[in-house]
C-alpha positions in Angstrom: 18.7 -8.4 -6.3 15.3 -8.9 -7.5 13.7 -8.1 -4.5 15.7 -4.6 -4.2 14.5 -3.8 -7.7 10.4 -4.3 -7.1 11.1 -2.2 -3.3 12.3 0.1 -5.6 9.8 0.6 -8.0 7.1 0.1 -5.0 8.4 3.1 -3.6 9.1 5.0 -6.9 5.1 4.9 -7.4 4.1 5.8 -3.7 6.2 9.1 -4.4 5.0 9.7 -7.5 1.1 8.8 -6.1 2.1 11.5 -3.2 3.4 13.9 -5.4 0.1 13.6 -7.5 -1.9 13.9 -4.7 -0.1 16.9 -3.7 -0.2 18.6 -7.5 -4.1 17.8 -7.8 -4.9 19.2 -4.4 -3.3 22.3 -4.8 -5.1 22.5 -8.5 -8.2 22.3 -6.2 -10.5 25.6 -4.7 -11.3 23.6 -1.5 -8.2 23.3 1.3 -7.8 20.5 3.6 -6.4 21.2 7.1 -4.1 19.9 9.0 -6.3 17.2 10.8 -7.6 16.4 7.5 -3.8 16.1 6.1 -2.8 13.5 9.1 -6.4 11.7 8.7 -5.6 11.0 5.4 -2.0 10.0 5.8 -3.1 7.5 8.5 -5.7 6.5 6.3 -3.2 5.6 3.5 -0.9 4.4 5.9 -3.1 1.7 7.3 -4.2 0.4 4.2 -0.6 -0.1 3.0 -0.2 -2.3 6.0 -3.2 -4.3 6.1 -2.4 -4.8 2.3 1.5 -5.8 3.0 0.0 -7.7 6.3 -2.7 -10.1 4.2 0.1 -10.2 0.8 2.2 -11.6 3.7 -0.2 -14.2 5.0 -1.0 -15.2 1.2 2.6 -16.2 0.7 3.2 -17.6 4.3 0.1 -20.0 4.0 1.9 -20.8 0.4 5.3 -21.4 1.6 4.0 -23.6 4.6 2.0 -25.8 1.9 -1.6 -24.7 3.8 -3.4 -24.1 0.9 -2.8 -27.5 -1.1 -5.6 -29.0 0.1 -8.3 -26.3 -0.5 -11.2 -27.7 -2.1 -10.2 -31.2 -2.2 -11.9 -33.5 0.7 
């Protein structure tokens, strides 16, 4: 149930950031076209996944016990 709950919020903020971004670029004189639109969806796109991919290898390498001998020799 927890896990539901932060997805949930997660994506509660993503539309809100999206519908910000949408409000603030139409308060904006300059336009963007449509290449520029799909640049920057990629853009954001890609950094969610590298973001989920290296959250994911942070609690893989905890859950496997990899990281409990850092620093010691």
């Amino acid at each position: 149930m927890r896990g539901r709950d932060v997805i949930a919020g997660l994506l509660a903020l993503l539309l809100t950031a999206a519908i910000g971004t949408v409000y603030i670029s139409g308060q904006i004189d300059g336009t963007l076209s449509r290449h520029g639109w799909i640049a920057f969806g990629l853009g954001v796109g890609a950094t969610v996944l590298l973001a989920v991919g290296l959250v994911g290898l942070v609690l893989f390498s905890h859950r496997r016990g990899y990281d409990d001998d850092a620093g010691h020799p």
